[in-house]
C-alpha positions as MATLAB code, in Angstrom:
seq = 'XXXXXXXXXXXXXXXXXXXXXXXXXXXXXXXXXXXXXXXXXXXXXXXXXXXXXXXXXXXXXXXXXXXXXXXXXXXXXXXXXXXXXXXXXXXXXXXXXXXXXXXXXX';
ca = [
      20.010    5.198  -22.942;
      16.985    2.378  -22.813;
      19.873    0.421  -20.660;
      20.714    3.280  -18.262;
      17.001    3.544  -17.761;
      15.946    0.332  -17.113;
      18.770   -0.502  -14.614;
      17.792    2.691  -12.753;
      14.197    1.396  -12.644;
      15.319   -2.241  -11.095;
      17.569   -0.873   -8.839;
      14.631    1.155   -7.560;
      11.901   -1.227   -7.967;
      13.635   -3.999   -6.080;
      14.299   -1.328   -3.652;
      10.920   -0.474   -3.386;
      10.126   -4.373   -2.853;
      12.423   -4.261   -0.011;
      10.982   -1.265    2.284;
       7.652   -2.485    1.172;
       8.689   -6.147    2.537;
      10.312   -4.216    5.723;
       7.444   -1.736    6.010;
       5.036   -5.157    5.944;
       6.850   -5.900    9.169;
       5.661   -2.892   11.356;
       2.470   -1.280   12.812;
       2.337    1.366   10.465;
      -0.516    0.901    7.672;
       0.369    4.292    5.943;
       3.948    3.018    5.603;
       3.009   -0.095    4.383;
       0.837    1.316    1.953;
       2.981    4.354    1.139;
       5.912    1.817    0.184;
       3.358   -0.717   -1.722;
       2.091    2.069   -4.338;
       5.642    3.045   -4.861;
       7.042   -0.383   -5.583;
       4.000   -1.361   -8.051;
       4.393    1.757   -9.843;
       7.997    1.644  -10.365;
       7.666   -2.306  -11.350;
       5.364   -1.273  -13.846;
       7.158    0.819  -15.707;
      10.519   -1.874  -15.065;
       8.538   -4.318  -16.718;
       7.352   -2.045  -20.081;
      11.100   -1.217  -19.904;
      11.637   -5.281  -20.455;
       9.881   -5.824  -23.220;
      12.032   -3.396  -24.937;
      14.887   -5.125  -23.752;
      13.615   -8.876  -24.382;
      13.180   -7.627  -27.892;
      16.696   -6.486  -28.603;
      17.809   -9.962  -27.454;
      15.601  -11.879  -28.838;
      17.130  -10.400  -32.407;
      20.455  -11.367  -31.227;
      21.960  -14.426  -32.663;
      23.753  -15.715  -29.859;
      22.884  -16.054  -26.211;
      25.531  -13.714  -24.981;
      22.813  -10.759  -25.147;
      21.072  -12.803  -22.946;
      23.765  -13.098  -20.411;
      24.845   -9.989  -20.350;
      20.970   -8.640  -19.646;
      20.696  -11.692  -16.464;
      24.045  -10.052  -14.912;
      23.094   -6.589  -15.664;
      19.320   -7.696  -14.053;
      21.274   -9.207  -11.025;
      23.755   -6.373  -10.504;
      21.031   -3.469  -10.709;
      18.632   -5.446   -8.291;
      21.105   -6.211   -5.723;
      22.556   -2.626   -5.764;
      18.663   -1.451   -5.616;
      18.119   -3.999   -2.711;
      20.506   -3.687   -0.342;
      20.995    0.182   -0.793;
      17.650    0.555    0.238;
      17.561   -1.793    3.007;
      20.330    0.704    4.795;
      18.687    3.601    4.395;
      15.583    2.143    5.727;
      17.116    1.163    9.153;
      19.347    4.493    9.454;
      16.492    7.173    8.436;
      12.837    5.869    7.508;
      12.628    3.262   10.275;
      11.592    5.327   13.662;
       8.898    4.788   16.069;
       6.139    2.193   14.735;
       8.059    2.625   11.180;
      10.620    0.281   12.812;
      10.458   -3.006   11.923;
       9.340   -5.265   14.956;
       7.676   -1.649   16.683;
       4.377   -3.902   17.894;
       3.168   -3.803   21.193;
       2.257   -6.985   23.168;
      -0.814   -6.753   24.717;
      -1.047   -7.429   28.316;
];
């Protein structure tokens, strides 16, 4: 169950880091903002999560543990990542949400 939960929380918190890193990119303060206390929340409870998880390796006498938890990191970040990167451009990103929304002064 600890494993189930902590790849939902990477998927989610590197999900978070990307709207917050697209969000960055547009006019929008409250968006920015908005997406920045979601992804610092959910990377703190990812990271109290870890320790957990760097403790059941670290009792394991062999590096495979280790492995296994990188690809299982890598999978459940990428999956969080990208996921959230499409639904940003095809429902959060209108009017100055979208990324590149400034106006050029005159």
């Amino acid at each position: 169950m600890k494993w189930i939960l902590w790849g939902l929380l990477l998927a989610l918190t590197n999900g978070a880091s990307t709207l917050t890193s697209r969000a960055r990119n547009t006019p929008s303060y409250g968006y920015h903002g908005a997406a920045a206390m979601v992804n610092h929340a959910i990377w703190f409870c990812a990271n109290v999560m870890f320790v957990g998880v760097a403790i059941d390796i670290a009792k394991q006498p062999t590096a495979l543990a280790a492995f296994g938890a990188f690809l299982f990191y890598t999978v459940c970040s990428t999956i969080g990542s990208v996921t959230v990167h499409y639904v940003s451009i095809n429902y959060f990103e209108r009017g100055n949400r979208r990324v590149g929304a400034y106006e050029v002064p005159k």
